[in-house]
C-alpha positions as a Markdown table, in Angstrom:
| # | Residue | x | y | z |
|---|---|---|---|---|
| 1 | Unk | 22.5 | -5.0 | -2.1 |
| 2 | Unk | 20.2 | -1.9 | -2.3 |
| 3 | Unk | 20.6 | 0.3 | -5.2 |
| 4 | Unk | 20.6 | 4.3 | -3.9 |
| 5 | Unk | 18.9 | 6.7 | -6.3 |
| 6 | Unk | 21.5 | 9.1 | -7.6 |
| 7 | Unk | 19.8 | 12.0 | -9.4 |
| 8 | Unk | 16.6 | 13.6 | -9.9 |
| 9 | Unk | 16.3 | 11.8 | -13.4 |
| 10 | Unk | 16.8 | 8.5 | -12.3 |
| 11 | Unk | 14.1 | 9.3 | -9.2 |
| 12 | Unk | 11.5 | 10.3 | -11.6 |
| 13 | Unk | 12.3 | 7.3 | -13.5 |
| 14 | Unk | 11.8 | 5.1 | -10.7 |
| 15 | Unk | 9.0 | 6.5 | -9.4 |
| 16 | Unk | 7.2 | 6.1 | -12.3 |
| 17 | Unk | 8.1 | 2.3 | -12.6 |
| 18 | Unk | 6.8 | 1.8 | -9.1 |
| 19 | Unk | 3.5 | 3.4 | -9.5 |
| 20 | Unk | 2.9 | 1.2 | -12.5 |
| 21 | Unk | 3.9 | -1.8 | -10.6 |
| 22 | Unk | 1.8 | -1.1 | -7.7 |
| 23 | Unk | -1.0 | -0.1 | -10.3 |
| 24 | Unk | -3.6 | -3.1 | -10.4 |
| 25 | Unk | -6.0 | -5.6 | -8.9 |
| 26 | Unk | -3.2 | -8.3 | -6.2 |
| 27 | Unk | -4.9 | -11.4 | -5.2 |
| 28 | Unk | -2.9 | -14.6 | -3.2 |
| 29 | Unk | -5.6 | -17.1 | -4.4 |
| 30 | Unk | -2.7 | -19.4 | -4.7 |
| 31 | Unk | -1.4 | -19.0 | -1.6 |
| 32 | Unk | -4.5 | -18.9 | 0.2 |
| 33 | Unk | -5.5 | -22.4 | -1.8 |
| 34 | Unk | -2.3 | -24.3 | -1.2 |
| 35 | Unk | -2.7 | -23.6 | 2.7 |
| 36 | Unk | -6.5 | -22.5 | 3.9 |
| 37 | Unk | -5.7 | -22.9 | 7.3 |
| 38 | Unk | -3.3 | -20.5 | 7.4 |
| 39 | Unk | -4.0 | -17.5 | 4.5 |
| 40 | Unk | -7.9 | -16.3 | 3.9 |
| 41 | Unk | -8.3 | -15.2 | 0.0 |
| 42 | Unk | -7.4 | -11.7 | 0.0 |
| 43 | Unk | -7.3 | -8.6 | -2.7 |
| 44 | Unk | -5.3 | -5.9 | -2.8 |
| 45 | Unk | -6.4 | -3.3 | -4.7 |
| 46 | Unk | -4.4 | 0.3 | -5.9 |
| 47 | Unk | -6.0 | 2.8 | -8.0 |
| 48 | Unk | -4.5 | 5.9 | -9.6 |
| 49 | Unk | -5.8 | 9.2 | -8.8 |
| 50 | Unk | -5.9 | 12.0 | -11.1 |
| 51 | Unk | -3.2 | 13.7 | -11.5 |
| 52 | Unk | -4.6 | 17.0 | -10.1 |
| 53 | Unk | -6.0 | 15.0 | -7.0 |
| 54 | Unk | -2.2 | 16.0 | -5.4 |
| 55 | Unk | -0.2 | 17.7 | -8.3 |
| 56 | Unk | 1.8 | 13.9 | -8.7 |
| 57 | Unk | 1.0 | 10.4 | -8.5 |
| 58 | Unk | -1.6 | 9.2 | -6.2 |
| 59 | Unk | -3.8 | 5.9 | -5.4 |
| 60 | Unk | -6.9 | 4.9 | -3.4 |
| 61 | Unk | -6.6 | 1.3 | -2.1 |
| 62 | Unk | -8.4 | -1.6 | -0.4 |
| 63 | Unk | -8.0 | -4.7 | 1.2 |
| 64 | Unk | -10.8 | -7.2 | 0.8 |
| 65 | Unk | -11.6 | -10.8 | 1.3 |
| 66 | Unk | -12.4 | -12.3 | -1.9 |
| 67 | Unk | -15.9 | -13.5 | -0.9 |
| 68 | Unk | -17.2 | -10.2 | 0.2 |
| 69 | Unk | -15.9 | -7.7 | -2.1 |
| 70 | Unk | -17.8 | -4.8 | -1.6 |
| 71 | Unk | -16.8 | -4.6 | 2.3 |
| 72 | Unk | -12.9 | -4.0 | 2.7 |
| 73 | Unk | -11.3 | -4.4 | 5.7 |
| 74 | Unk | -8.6 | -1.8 | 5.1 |
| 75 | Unk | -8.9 | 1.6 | 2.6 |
| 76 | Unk | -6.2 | 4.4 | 2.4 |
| 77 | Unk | -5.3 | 7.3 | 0.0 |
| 78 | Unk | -1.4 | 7.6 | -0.9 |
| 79 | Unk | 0.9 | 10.3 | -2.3 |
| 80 | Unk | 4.1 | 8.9 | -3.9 |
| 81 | Unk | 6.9 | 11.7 | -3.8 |
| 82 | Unk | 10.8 | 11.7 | -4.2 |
| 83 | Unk | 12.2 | 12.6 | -0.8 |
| 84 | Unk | 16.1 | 12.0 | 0.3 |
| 85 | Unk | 17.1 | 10.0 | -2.7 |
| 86 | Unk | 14.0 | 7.7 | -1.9 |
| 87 | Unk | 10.3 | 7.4 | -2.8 |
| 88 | Unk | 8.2 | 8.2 | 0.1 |
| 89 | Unk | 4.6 | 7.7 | 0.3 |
| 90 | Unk | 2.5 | 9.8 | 2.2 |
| 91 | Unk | -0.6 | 7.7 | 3.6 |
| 92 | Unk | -4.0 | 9.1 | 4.4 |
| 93 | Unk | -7.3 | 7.3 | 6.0 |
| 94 | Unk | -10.7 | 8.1 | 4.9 |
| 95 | Unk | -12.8 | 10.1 | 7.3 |
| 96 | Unk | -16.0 | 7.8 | 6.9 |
| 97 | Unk | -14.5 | 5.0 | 4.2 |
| 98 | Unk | -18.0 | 3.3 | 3.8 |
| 99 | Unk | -18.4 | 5.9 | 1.7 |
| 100 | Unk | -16.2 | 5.0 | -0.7 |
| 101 | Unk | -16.4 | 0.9 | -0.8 |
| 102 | Unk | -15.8 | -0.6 | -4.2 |
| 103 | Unk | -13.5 | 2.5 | -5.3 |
| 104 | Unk | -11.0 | 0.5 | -6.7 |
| 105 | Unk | -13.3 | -1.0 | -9.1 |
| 106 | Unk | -15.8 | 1.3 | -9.8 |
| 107 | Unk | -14.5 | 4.7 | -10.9 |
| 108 | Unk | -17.8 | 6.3 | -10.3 |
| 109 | Unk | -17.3 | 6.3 | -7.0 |
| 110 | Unk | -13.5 | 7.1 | -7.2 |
| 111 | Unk | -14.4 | 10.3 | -8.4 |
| 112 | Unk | -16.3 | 11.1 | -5.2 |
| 113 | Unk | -13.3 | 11.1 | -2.9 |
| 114 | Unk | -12.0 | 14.7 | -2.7 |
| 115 | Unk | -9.1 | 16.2 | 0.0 |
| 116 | Unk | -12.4 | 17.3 | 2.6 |
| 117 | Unk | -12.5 | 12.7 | 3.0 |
| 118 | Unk | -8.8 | 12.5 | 3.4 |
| 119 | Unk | -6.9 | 12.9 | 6.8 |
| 120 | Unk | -2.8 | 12.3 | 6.9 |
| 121 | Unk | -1.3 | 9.2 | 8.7 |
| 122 | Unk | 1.4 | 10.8 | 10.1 |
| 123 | Unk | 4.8 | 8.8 | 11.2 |
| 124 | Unk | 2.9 | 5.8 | 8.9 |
| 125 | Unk | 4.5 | 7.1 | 5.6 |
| 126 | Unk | 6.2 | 3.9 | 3.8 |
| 127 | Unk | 9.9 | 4.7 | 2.5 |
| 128 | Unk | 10.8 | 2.4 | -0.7 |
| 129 | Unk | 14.2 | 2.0 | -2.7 |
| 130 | Unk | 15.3 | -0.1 | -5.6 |
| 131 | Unk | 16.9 | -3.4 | -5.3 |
| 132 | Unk | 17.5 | -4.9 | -8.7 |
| 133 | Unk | 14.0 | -5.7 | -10.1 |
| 134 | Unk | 12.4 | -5.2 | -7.2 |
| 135 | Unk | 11.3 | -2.2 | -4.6 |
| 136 | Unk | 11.7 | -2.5 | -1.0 |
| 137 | Unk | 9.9 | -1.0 | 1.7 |
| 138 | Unk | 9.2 | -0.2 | 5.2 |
| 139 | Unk | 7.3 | 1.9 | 7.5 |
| 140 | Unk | 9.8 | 5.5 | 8.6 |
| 141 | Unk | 11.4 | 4.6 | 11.6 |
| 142 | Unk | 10.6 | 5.8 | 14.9 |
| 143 | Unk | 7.9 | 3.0 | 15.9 |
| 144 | Unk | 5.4 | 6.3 | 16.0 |
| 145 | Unk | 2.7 | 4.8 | 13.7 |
| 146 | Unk | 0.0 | 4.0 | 16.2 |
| 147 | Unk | -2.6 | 1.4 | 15.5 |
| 148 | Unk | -5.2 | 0.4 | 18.1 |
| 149 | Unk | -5.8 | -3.1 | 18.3 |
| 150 | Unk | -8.1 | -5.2 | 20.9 |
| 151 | Unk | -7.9 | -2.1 | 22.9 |
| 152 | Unk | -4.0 | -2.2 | 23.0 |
| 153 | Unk | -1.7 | 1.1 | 21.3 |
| 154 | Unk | 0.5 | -1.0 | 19.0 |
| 155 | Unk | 3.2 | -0.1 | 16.6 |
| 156 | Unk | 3.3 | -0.8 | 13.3 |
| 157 | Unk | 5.9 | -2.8 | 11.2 |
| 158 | Unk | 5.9 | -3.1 | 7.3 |
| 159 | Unk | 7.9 | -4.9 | 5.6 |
| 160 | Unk | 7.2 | -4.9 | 1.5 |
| 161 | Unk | 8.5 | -6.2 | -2.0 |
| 162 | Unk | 7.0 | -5.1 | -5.2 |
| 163 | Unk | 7.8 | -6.6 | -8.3 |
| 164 | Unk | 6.1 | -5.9 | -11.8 |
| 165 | Unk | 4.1 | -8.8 | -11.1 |
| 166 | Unk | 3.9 | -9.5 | -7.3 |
| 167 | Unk | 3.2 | -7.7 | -4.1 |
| 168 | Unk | 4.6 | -9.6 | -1.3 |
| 169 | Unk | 3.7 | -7.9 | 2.5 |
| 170 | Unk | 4.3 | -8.6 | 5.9 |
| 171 | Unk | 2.4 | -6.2 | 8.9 |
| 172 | Unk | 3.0 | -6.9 | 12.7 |
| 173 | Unk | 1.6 | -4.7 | 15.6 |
| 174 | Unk | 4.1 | -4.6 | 17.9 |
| 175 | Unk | 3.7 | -3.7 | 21.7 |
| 176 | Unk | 5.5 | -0.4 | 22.6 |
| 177 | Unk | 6.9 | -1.9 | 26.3 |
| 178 | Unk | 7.7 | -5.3 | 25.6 |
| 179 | Unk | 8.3 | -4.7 | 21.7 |
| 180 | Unk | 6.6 | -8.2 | 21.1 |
| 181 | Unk | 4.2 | -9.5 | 18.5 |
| 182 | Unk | 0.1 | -8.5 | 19.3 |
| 183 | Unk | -1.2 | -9.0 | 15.9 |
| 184 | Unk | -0.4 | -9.8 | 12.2 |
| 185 | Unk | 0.8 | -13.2 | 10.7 |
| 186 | Unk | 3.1 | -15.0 | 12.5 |
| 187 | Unk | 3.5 | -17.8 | 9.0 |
| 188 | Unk | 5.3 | -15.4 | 6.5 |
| 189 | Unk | 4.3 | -12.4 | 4.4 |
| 190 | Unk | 1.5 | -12.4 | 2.6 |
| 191 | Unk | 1.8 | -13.4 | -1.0 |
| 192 | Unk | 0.0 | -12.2 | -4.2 |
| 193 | Unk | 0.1 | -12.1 | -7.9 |
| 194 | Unk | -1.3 | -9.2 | -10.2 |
| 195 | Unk | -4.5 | -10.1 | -11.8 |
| 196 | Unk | -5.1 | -7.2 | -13.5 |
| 197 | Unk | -2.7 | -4.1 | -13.9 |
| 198 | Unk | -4.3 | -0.2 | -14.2 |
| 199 | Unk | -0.9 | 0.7 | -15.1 |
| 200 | Unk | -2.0 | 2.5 | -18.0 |
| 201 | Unk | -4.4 | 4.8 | -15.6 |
| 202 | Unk | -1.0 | 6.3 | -13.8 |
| 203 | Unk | -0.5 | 9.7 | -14.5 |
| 204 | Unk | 2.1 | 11.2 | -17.4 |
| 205 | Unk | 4.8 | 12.8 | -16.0 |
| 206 | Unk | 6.9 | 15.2 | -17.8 |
């Protein structure tokens, strides 16, 4: 059963919780060991921005195969905000993300990112509530968050569960005639374990 968010205290409260759960260095080594075939070794990184970057918690993230981490496949900036009695996060791509490769491990380079590299994803904002010990999530509906994919408009579905120690994700392009599968895994969501938290780089909230 999902758990609402009643009040502004408890919304505060839970948005912090989540940011230091997402906070951290995700890998699915044992996932992708127990079935090659199937799962490539994959890191998920998120890394908290200042708190000044946007005036409340933020992260830069990456996706990388573990053998090649310097060249991530996926990067994106995110705003976490309390919106409707949920958290919403605002996602943003990178204007030219080479730039900023290796962000979630080196900080150097974190501090490069400013709002000039940032443009918003719009209709692609992620809505997440609490469910016992665990946060769910999902792309905001409409089916408006338009990803291009082997020269084919798709739609994007997300579906996510965060725990304080796992980040389990599932993402399927969907066509937007037939409403049928184009790309993402078709074995189950992707699996992974933190290896190493950043919790204590989230931002202090009062």
């Amino acid at each position: 059963m999902t758990i609402s968010l009643h009040n502004n205290q408890l919304q505060a409260s839970d948005l912090k919780i989540l940011a230091n759960w997402m906070a951290g260095d995700f890998s699915n080594q044992k996932q992708a060991f127990a079935n090659p075939q199937l799962y490539a070794h994959i890191h998920v990184f998120f890394r908290p921005l200042p708190f000044d970057f946007f005036n409340s918690i933020g992260f830069y993230s990456e996706q990388v195969y573990d053998y090649d981490l310097w060249t991530p496949y996926r990067q994106g900036v995110h705003r976490l905000i309390e919106q409707d009695n949920q958290i919403y996060i605002e996602n943003y791509s990178l204007k030219d993300p080479i730039l900023y490769a290796g962000a979630a491990r080196e900080l150097d380079i974190l501090k490069t990112i400013t709002h000039d590299s940032i443009e918003r994803r719009y209709h692609c904002s992620m809505i997440f509530q609490r469910d016992g010990e665990m946060f769910r999530g999902g792309v905001e509906p409409g089916n408006r968050c338009v990803i291009e994919k082997q020269g084919c408009p798709t739609y994007l579905v997300s579906d996510v569960e965060i725990t304080e120690t796992t980040w389990n994700s599932l993402d399927k392009g969907m066509h937007p005639d037939t409403h049928e599968q184009v790309w993402g895994s078709k074995h189950g969501p992707l699996c992974f374990e933190k290896v190493q938290s950043f919790a204590d780089e989230v931002p202090i909230m009062n």
